[in-house]
C-alpha positions as CSV (number, residue, x, y, z in Angstrom):
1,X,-44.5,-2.4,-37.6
2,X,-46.9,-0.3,-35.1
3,X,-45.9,2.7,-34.3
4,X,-46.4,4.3,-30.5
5,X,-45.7,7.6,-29.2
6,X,-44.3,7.9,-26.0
7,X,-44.6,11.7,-25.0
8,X,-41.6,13.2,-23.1
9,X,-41.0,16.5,-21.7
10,X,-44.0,18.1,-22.8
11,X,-45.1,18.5,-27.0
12,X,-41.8,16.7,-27.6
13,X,-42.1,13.2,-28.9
14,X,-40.1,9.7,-29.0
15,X,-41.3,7.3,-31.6
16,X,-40.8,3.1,-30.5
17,X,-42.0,0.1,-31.9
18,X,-45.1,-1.3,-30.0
19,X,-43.8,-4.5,-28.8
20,X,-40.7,-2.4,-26.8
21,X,-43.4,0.0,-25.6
22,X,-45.6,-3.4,-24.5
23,X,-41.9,-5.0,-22.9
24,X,-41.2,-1.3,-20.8
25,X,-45.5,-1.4,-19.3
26,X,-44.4,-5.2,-18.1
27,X,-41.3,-4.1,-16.4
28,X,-42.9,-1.8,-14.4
29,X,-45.5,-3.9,-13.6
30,X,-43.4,-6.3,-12.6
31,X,-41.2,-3.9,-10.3
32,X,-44.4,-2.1,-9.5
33,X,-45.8,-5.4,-7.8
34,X,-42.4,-6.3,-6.4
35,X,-42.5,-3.3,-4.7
36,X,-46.1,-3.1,-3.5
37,X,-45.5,-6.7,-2.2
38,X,-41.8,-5.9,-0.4
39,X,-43.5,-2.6,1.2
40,X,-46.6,-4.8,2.3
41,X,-44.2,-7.3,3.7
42,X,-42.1,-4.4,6.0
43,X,-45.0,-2.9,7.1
44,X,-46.7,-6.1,8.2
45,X,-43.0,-7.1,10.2
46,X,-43.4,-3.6,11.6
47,X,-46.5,-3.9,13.2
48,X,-45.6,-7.6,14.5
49,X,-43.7,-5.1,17.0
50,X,-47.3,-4.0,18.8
51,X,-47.0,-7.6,20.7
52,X,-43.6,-6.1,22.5
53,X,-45.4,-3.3,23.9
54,X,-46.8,-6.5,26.4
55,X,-44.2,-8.6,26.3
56,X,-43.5,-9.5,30.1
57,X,-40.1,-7.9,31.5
58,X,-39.0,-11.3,31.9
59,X,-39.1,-12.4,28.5
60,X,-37.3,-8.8,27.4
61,X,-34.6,-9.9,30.5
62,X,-34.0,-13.1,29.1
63,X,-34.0,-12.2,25.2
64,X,-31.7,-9.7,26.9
65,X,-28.9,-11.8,28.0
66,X,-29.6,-14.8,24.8
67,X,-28.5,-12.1,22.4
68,X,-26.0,-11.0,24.3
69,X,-26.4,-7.8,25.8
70,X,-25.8,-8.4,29.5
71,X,-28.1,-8.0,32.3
72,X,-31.1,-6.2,31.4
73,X,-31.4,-2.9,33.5
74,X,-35.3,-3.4,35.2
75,X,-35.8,0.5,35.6
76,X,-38.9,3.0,34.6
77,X,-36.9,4.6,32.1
78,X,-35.7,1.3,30.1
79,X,-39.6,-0.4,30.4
80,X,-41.0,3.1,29.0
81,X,-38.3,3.1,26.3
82,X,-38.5,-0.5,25.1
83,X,-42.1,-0.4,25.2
84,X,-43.1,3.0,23.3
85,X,-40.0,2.1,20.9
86,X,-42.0,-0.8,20.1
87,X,-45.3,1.1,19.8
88,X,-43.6,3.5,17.3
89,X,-42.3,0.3,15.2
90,X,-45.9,-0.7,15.0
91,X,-47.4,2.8,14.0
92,X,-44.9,3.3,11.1
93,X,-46.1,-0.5,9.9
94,X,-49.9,0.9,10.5
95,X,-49.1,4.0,8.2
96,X,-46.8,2.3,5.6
97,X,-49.6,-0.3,5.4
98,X,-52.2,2.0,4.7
99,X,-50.4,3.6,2.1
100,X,-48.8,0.1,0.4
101,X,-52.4,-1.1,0.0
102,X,-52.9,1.4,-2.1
103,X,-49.8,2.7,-4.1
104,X,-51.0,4.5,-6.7
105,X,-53.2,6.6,-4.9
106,X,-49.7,7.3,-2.8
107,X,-47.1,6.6,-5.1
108,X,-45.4,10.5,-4.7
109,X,-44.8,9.3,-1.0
110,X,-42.9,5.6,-1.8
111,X,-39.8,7.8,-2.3
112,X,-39.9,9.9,0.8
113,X,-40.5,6.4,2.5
114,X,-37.2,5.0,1.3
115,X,-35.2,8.7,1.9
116,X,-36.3,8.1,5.0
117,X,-35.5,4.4,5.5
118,X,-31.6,5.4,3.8
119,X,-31.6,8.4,6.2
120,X,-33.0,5.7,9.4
121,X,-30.3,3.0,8.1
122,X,-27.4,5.5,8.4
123,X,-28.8,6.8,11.8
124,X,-28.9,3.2,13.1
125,X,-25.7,2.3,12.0
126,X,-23.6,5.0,14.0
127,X,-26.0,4.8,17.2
128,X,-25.3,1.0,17.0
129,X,-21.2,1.7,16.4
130,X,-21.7,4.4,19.2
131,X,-23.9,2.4,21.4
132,X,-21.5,-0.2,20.8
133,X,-23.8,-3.3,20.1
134,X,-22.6,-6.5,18.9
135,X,-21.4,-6.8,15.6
136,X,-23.8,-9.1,14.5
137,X,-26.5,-6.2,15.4
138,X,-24.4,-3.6,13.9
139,X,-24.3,-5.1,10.8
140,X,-28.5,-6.4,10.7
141,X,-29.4,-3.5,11.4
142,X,-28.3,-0.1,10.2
143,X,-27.0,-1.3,6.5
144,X,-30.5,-3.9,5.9
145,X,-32.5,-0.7,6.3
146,X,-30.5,1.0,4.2
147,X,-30.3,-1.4,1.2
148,X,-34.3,-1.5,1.7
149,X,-34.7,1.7,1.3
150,X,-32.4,1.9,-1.9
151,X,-34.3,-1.6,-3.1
152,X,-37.6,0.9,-2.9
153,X,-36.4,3.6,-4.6
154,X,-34.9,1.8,-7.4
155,X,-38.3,-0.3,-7.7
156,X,-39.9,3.0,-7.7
157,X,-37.6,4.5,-10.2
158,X,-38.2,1.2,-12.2
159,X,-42.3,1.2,-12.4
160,X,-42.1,4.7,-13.4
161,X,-43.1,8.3,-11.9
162,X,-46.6,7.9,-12.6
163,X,-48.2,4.0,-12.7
């Protein structure tokens, strides 16, 4: 049987059989692509949120009132809001997409981006519960970015510190 050292924690060593060393590189290639691919797949759904920042007020109005939400308040404050919330949607997908097409150049950063989407998750949920929106929005929202984020940092933890 073929020996291969795995080093851990500096001069220390860990000897395992090739083939288990062969079956732990595949796992984290296969999490390591999961995760490239569920990262690319957010950030592209985030920047689908640039076409908002034109969307006519009518068609915000009327999405308004489908989901919902009442009569859709046609003031300067709620057309800025809606409209640079949207734009900040779409820059996050620009900068997550720029650093999920290349994850191993960025890979110390995939963790801060699911803190961060945990953190966002949590946030979401109590301004939702505050706000109050429907339930079905409460519950879409806040605890989907939330399991994302722990998705991504269990992927991560999976593939390894280092690919």
């Amino acid at each position: 049987m073929v020996q291969t050292a795995i080093p851990r924690g500096g001069a220390e060593h860990l000897s395992v059989p090739h083939n288990q060393l062969r079956q732990r590189n595949m796992q984290a290639t296969t999490a390591e692509k999961i995760l490239t691919i569920l990262l690319r797949l957010n950030a592209l759904l985030l920047c689908t949120a640039f076409l908002t920042v034109f969307l006519p007020t009518a068609w915000m109005s009327s999405t308004h009132a489908w989901l919902g939400l009442g009569e859709f308040p046609d003031a300067p404050i709620t057309q800025y809001l809606t409209r640079s919330c949207s734009l900040l949607y779409a820059a996050h997908g620009v900068l997550l997409l720029f650093i999920v097409w290349r994850p191993r150049k960025y890979w110390a950063l995939i963790p801060v981006i699911a803190v961060l989407h945990m953190l966002l998750g949590v946030i979401l949920l109590g301004i939702d519960l505050k706000a109050p929106l429907p339930w079905y929005w409460t519950l879409a929202e806040g605890p989907s970015i939330f399991a994302f984020g722990v998705i991504v940092f269990w992927l991560w933890k999976k593939s390894g510190d280092n690919p």
